[in-house]
C-alpha positions in Angstrom: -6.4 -163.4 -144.3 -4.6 -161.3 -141.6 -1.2 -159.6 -141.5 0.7 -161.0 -139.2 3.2 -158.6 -136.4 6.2 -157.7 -137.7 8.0 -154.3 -135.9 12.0 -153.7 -135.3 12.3 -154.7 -132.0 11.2 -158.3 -132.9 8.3 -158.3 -129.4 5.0 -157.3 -129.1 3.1 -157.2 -125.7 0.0 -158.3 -124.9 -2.6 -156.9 -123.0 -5.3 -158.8 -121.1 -8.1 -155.4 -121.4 -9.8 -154.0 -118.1 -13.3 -153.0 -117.6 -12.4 -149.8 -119.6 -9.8 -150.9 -122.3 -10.4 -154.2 -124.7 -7.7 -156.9 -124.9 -4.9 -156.0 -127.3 -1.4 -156.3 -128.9 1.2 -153.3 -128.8 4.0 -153.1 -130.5 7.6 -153.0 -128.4 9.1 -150.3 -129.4 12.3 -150.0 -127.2 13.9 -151.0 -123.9 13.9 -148.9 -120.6 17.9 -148.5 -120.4 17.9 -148.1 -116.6 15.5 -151.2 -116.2 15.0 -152.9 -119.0 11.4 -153.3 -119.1 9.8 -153.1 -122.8 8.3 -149.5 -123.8 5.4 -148.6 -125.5 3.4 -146.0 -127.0 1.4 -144.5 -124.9 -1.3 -142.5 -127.6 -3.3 -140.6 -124.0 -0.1 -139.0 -123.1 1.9 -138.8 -126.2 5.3 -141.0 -124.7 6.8 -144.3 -124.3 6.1 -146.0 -121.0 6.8 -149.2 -120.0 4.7 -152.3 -120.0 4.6 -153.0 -116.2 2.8 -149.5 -116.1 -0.3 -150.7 -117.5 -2.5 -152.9 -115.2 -3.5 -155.5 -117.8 0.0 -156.0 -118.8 0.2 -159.9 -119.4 3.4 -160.9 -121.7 5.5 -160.4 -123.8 5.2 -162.4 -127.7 8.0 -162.8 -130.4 7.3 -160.6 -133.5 8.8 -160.9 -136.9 11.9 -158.6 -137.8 11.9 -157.7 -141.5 15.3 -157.5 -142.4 15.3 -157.3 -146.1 12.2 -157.1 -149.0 12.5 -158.6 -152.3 10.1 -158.2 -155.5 7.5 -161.0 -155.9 9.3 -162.3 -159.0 6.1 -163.5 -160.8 4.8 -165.7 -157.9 1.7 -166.2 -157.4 -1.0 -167.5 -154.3 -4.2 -169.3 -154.1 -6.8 -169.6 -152.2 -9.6 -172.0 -152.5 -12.6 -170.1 -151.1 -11.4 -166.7 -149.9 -12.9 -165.0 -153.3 -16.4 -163.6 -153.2 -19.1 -165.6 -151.6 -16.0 -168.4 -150.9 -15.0 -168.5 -154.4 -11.6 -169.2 -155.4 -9.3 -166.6 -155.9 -5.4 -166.1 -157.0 -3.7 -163.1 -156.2 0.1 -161.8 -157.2 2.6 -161.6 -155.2 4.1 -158.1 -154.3 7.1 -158.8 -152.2 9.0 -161.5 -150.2 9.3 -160.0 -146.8 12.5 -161.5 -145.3 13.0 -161.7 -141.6 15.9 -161.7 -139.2 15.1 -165.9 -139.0 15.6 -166.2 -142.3 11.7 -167.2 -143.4 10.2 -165.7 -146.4 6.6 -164.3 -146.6 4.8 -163.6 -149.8 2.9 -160.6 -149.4 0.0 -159.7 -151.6 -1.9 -156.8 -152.6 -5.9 -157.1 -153.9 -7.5 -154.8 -156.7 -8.7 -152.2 -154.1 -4.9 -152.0 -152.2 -5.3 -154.1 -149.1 -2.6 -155.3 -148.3 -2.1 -158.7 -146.9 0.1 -161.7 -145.9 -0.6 -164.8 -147.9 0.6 -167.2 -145.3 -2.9 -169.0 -145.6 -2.9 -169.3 -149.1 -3.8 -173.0 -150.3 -1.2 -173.2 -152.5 2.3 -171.0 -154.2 2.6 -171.0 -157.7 5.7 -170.5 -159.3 6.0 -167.9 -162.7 5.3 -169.1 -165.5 3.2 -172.4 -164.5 0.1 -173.3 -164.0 -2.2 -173.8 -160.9 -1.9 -177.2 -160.2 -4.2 -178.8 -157.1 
């Protein structure tokens, strides 16, 4: 299972990697006003700078907006081997994270805190019922 991108300014860009740097995904985190080119942080020098900066600038992706988080409600997920040694395994449901496109994701949390999306999850069981396959 893996988290998927969600950030406020709904892009992410994407990085090819150089014989220095790996290949990665950065969060947008604002707009150059004079140019409009997409700003990131910069963690060497402590500032935003824009995307067209870097050499191994490649795109620019969509990114989920969460507009809105609601309580699990008794849901819960199921997976069919992603327990122990590809065991089953049914996990909770913390929250509904609800983005600006109006699609709901169930987000789970495991006995040691991970947190995680469940957007792989075999199957969504409502409260109250049974697991059903």
């Amino acid at each position: 299972m893996t988290l998927r991108h969600f950030n406020q300014t709904g892009w992410t860009a994407i990085f090819n990697g150089t014989d220095t740097e790996i290949g990665r995904m950065v969060r947008v985190e604002g707009w150059d006003q004079a140019t409009g080119t997409a700003l990131v942080v910069d963690p060497k020098r402590g500032a935003l700078r824009p995307v067209t900066d870097y050499e191994d600038f490649s795109h620019l992706e969509r990114a989920d907006q969460v507009v809105a988080a609601v309580p699990g409600g008794g849901w819960r997920v199921h997976w069919k081997d992603e327990g122990p040694g590809g065991t089953p395994l049914t996990e909770r449901v913390l929250a509904w994270l609800i983005t600006s496109q109006g699609r709901a994701t169930a987000i789970t949390v495991d006995a040691q805190g991970h947190v995680e999306d469940a957007d792989s999850a075999d199957a969504f069981i409502p409260p109250g019922e049974d697991l059903v396959l």
